[in-house]
Backbone as a ProteinNet text record, in pm:
[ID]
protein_1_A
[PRIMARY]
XXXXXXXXXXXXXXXXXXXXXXXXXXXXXXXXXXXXXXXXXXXXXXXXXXXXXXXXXXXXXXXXXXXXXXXXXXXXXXXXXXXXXXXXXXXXXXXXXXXXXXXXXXXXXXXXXXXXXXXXXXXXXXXXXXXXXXXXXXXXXXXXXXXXXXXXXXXXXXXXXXXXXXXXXXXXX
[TERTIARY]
11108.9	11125.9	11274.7	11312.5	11441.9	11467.3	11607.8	11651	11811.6	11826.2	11976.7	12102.8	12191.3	12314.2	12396.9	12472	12541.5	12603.5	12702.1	12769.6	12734.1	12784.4	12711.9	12806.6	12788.9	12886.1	12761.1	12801	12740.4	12806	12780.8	12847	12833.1	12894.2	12938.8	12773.6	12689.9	12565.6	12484.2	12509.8	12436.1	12351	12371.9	12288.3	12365.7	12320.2	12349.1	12371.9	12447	12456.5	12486.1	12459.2	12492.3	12606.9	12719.7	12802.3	12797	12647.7	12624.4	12584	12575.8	12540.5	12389.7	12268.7	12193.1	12177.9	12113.9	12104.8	11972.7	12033.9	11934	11861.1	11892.6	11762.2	11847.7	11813.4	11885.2	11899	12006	12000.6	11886.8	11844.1	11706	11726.9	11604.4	11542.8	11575.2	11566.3	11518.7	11685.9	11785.1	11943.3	12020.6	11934	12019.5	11915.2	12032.5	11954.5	11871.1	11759.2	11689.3	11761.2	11929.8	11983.2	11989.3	12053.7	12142.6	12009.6	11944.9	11848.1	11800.8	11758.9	11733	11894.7	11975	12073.6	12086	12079.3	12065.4	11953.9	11797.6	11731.6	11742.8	11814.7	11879.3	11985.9	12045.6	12121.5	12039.1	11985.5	11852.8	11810.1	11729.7	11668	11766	11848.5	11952.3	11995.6	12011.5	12008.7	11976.8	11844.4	11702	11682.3	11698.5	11655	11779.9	11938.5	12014.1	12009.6	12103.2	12094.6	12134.5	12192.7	12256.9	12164.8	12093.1	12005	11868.9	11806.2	11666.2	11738.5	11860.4	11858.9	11823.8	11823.3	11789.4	11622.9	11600	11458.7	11352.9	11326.6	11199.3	11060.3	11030	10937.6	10928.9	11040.7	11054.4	10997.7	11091.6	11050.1	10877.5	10860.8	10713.5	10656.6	10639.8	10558.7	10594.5	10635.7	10646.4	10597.2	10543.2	10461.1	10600.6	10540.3	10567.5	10699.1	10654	10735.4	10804.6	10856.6	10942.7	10939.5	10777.9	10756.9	10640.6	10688.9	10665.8	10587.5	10501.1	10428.1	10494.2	10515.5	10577.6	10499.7	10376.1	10329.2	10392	10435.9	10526.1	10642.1	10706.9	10825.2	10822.4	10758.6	10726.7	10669	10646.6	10604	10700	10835.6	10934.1	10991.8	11007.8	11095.5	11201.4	11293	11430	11405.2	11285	11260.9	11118.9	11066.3	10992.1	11089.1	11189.6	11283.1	11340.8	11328.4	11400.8	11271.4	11139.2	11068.2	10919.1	10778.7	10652.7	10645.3	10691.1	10633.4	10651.2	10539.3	10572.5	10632.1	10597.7	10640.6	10781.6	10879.1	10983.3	11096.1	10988.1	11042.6	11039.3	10932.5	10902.3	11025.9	11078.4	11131.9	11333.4	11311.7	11428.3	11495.9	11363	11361.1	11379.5	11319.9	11347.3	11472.4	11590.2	11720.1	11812.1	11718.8	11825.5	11888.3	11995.5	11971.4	11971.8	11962.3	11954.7	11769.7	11697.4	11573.8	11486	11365.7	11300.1	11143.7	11091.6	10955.9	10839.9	10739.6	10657.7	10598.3	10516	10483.2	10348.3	10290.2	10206.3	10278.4	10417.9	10454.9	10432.9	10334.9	10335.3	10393.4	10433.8	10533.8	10690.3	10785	10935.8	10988.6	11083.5	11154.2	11318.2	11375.7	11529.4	11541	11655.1	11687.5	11858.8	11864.7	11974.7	12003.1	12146.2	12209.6	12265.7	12236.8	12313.8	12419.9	12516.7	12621.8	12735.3	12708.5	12838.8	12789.7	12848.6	12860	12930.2	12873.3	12928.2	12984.3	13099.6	13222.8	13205.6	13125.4	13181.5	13264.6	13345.2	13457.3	13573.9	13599.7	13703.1	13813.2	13908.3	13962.6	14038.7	14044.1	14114.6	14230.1	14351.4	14435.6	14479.3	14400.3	14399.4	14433.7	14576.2	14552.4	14468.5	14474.3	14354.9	14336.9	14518.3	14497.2	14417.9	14447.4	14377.5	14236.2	14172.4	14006.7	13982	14043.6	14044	14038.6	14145.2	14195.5	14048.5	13960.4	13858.4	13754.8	13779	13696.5	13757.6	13853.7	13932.2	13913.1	13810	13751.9	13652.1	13689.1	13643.2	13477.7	13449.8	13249.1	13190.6	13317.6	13308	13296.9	13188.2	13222.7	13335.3	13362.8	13502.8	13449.9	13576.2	13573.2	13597.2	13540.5	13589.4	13675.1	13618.4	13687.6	13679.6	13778.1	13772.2	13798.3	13732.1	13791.5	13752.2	13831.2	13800.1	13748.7	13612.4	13516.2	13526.6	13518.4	13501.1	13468.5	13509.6	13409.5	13454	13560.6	13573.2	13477.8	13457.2	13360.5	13464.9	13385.8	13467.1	13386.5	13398.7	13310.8	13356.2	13297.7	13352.4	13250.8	13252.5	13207	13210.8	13138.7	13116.1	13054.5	13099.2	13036.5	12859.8	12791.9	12663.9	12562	12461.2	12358.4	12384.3	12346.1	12349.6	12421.2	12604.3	12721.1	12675.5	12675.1	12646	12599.7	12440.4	12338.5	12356.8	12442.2	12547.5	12597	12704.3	12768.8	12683.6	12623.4	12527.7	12480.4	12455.1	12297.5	12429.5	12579.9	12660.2	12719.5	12708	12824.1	12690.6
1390.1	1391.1	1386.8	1271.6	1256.8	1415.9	1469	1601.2	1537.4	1511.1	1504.4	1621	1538.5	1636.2	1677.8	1789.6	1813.8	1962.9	1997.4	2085.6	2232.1	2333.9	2431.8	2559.3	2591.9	2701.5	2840	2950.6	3076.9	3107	3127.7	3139.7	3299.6	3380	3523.9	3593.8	3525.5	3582.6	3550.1	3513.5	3507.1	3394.9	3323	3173.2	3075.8	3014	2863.9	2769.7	2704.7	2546.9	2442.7	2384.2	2252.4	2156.4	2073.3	2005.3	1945	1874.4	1793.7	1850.4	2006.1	2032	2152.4	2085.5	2146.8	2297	2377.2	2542.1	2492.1	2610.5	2609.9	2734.7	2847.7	2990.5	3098.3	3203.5	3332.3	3380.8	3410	3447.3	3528	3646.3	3790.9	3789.4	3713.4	3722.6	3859.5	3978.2	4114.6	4148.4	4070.3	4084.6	4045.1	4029.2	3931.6	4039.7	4013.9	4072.5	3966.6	4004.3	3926.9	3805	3861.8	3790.5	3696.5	3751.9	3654.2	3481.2	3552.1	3484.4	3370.9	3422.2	3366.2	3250.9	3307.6	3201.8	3102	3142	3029	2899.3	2963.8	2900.2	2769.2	2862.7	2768.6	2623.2	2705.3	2609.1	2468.4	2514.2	2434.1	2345.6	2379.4	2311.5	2213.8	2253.2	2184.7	2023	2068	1980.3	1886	1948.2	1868.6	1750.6	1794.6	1674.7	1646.3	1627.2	1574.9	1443	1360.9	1207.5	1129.4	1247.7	1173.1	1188.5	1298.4	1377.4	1251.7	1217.3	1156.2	1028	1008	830	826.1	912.8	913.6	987.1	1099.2	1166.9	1086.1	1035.6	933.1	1000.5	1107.7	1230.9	1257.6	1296.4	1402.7	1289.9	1132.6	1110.3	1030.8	987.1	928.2	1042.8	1144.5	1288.6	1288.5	1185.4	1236.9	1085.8	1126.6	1058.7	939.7	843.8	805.5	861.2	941.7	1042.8	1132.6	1126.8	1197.8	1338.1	1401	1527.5	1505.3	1650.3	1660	1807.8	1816.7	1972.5	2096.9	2217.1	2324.4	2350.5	2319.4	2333.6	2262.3	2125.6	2027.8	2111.5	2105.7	2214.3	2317.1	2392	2512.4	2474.2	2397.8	2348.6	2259.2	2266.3	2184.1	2282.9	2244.2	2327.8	2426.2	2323.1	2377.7	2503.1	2480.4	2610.4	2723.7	2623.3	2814.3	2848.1	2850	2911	3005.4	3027.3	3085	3184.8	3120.4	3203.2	3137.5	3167.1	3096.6	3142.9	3203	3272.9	3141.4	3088.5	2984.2	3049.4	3190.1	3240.7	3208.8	3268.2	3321.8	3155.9	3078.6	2898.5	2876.9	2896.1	2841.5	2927.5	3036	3109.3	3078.8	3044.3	2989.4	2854.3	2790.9	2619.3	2640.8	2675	2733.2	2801.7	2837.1	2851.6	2816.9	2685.6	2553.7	2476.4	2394.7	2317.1	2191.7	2173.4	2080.1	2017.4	2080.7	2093.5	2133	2023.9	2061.5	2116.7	2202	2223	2184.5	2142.3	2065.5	2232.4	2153.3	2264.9	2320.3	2323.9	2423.8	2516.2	2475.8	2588	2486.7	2387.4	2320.8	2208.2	2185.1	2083.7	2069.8	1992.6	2027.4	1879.5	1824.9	1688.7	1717.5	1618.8	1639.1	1612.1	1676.3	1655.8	1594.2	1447.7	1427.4	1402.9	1410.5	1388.1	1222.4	1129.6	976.8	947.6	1030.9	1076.3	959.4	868.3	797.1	624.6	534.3	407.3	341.1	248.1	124.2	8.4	-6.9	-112.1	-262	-320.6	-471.1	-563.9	-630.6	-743.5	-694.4	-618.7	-559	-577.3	-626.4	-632.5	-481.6	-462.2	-391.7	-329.1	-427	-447.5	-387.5	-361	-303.5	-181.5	-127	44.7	125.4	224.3	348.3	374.2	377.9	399.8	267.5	127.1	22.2	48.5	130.4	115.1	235.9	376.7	460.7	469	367	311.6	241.8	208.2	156.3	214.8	355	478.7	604.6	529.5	645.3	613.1	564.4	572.2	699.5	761.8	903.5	881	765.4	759.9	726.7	743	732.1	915.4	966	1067.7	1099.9	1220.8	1194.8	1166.6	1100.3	1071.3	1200.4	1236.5	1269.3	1253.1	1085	1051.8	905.5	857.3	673.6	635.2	563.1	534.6	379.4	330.7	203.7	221.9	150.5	165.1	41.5	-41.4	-168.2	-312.3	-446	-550.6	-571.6	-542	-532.3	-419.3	-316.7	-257.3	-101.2	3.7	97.2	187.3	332.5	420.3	494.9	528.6	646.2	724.9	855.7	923.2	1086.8	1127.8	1127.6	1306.5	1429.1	1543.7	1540.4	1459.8	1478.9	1386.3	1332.5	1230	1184.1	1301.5	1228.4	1145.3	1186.3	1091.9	985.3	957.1	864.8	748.1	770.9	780.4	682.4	775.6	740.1	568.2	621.3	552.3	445.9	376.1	267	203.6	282.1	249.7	152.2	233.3	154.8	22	0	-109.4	-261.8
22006.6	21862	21829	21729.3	21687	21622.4	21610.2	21594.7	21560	21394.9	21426.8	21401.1	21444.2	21465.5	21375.8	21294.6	21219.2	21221.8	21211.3	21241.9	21069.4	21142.9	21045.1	21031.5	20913.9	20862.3	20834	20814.6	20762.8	20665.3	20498.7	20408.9	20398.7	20278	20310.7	20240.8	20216	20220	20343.9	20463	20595.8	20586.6	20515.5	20461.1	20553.6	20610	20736.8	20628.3	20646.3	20547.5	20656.1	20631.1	20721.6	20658.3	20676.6	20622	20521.6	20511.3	20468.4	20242.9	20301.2	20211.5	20201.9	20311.8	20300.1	20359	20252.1	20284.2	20433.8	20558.8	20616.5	20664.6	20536	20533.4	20623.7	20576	20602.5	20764.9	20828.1	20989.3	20979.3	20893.2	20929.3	20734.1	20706.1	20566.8	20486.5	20571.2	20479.3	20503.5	20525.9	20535.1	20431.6	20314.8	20263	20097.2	19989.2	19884.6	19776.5	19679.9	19618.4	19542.5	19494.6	19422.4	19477.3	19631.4	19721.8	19750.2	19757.9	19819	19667.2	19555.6	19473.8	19451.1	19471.8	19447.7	19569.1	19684.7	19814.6	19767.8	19756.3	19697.4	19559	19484.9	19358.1	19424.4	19500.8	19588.3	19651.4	19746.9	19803.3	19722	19605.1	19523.3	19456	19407.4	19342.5	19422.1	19525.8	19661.6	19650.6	19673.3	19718.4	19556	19467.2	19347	19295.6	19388.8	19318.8	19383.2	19331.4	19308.8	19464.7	19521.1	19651.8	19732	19738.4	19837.4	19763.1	19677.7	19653.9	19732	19659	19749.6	19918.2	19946.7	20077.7	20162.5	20067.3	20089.1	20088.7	20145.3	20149.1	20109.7	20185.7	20144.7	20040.7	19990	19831.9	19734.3	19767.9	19673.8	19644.9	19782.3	19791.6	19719.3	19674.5	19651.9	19500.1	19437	19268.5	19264.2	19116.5	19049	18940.8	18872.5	18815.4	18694	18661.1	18594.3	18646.9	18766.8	18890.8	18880.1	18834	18895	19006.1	19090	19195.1	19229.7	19270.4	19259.3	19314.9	19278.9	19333.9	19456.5	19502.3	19623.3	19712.1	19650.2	19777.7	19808.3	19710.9	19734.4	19775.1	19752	19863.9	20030.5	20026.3	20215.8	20235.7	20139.8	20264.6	20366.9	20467.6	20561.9	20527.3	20455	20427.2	20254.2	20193.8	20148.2	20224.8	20311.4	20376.6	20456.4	20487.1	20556.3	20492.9	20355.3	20249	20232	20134.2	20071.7	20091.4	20079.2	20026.2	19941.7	19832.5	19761.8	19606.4	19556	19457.9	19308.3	19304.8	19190.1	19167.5	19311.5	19280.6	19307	19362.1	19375.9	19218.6	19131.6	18991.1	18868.5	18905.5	18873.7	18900.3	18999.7	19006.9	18969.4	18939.7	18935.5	18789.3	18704.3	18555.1	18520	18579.5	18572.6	18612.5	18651.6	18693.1	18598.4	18568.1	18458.2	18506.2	18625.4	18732	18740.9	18743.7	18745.5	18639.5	18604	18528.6	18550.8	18475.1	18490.8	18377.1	18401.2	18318.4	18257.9	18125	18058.1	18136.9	18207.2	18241.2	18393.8	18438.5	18557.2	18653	18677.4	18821.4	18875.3	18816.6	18873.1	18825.1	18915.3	18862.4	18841.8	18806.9	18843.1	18833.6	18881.9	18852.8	18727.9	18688.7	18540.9	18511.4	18571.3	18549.6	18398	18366.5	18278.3	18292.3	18203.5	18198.4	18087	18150.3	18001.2	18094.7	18174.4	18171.5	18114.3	18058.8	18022.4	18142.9	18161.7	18235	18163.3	18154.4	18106.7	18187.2	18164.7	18264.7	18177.2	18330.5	18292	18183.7	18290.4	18225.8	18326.9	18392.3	18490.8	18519.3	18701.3	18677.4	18676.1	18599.7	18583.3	18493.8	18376.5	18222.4	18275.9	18161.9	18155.4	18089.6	18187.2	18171.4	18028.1	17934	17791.6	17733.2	17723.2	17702.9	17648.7	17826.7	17788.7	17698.8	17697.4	17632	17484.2	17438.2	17302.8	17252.4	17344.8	17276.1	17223	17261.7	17213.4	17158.7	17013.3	16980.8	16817.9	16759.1	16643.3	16615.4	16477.5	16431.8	16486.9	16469.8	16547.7	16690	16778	16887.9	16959.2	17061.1	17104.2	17219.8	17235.2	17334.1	17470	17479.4	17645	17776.5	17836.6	17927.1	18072.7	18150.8	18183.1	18232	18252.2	18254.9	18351	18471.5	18579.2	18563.7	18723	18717.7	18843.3	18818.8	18965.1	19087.8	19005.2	19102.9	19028.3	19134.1	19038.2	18881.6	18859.6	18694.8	18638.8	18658.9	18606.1	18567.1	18452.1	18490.6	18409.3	18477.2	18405.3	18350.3	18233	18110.2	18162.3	18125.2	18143.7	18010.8	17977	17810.3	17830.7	17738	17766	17749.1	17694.8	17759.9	17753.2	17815.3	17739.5	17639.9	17538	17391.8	17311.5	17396.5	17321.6	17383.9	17494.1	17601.7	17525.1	17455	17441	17245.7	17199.1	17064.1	17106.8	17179.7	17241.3	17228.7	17339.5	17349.9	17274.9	17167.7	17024.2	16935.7	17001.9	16844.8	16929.2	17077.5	17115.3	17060.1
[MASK]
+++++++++++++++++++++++++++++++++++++++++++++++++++++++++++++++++++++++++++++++++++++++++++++++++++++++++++++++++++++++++++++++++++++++++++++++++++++++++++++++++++++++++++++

């Protein structure tokens, strides 16, 4: 059985992480306090339905539906959380003080909850100064920018305090 390789830290709650990011569960479970543990967990989860981690989870994501929730039973039988807890209460409980994670209205199922608060600029060379593209979003009905890069390809991303300017943004270009 393939087993791959990655090097590993112990953070100052006795929690294993691996480089890469992922929590891998307490050295002796009853060592560690409820908080500690509820926050490792938060960690985990957070992980597990952010954007870098699905592009690659093949599992996680084959296991959500159309509407990219996914059952707290799946999530509770991944590895990298029974290592932590089975207990689905205190998984549903933590997933609900995420703002990373959402939970559907009856408790059973969760999805990621990204935010799409940045705009994509094409053909824009990137030659243009940073003030240039900035200047193009400095009308009283524009929301603020947070930050402007130039990505690639002529392309360049703003990036905006939340969805909704984002969201503004778009409806007026």
């Amino acid at each position: 059985m393939y087993s791959p390789s990655f090097e590993t830290t112990r953070n100052t709650t006795g929690i294993e992480e691996s480089t890469d990011g992922m929590i891998l569960g307490p050295e002796e479970s009853s060592a560690i306090s409820t908080e500690d543990l509820k926050e490792c967990l938060k960690k985990q989860l957070e992980f597990c339905f952010s954007r870098e981690n699905l592009s690659k989870d093949l599992y996680l994501t084959s296991q959500m539906g159309s509407d990219q929730f996914v059952s707290i039973w799946t999530i509770a039988n991944m590895e990298e959380i029974k290592r932590m807890t089975t207990d689905p209460d205190l998984i549903l409980e933590v997933v609900r003080s995420s703002p990373m994670v959402q939970v559907d209205e009856k408790g059973e199922k969760v999805r990621p909850s990204h935010k799409h608060c940045i705009v994509i600029l094409r053909e824009i060379p990137g030659t243009t100064p940073v003030e240039e593209v900035k200047a193009l979003f400095k009308s009283e009905n524009c929301p603020k920018v947070i930050s402007c890069e130039f990505a690639h390809n002529s392309n360049w991303y703003i990036t905006f305090q939340s969805d909704t300017d984002a969201r503004l943004l778009k409806q007026r270009l």
